[in-house]
N, C-alpha and C positions, 0 to 999 in steps of 0.2 A: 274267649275262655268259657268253658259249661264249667258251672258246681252242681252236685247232686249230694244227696244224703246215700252212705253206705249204707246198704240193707244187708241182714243178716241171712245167708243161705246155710251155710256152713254149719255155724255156732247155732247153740240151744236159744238164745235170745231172741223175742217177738222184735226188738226193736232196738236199736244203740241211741232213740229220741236225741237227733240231732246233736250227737258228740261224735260222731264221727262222719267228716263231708271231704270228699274226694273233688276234685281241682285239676282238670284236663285243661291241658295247653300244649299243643300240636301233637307230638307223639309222647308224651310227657304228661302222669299222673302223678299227682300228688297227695298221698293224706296227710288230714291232719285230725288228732283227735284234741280237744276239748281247745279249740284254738291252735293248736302248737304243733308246726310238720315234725310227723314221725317216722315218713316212707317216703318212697318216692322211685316210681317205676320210670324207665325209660328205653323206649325199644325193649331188648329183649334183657337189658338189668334193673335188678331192683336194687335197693338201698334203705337200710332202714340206722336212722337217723341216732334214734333212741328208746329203749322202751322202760319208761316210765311207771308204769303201773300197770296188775293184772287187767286192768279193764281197756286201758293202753295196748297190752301184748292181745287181747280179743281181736279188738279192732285193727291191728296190725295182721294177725293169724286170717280175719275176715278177705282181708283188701289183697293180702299175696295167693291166696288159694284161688280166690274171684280171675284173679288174673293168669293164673296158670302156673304158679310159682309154689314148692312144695312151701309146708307150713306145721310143722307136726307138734315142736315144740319149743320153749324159749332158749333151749340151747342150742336146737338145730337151727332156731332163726339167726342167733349171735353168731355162729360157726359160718352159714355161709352167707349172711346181707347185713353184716355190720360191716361198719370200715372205724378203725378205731383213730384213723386220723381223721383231721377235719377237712370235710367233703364242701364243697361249694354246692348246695343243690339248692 
């Protein structure tokens, strides 16, 4: 398993200072921000968990563009990578 801290490309922020750390295991990413999984990539789906708080949906908007995955707004993330039932991730 690698962890790493997510850096900020995308968004206006110097730094998300280790609140937000991504969790690769085999083809299989994970974030989570402030402790607590909120995404979760896998091959070519993603999944995001819940979004919690604007600084929550950054770090979220961060981690799906990084990876190739559109990210424009909190509705378009709820619209296409929520799942409103509960997901085993």
């Amino acid at each position: 398993m690698i962890e790493y801290e997510l850096k900020p490309i995308y968004s206006r922020e110097k730094s998300f200072y280790r609140k937000a750390i991504v969790e690769i295991e085999g083809d299989k990413k994970t974030l989570y921000s402030y402790n607590t999984k909120v995404a979760v990539i896998e091959g070519e789906k993603a999944i995001v968990v819940n979004i919690y708080s604007a600084t929550t949906l950054r770090h979220i908007k961060e981690f799906l563009r990084q990876n190739g995955f559109e990210a424009e707004s909190k509705k378009q993330i709820e619209k296409d990578y929520m799942r409103w039932e509960k997901w085993k991730i």
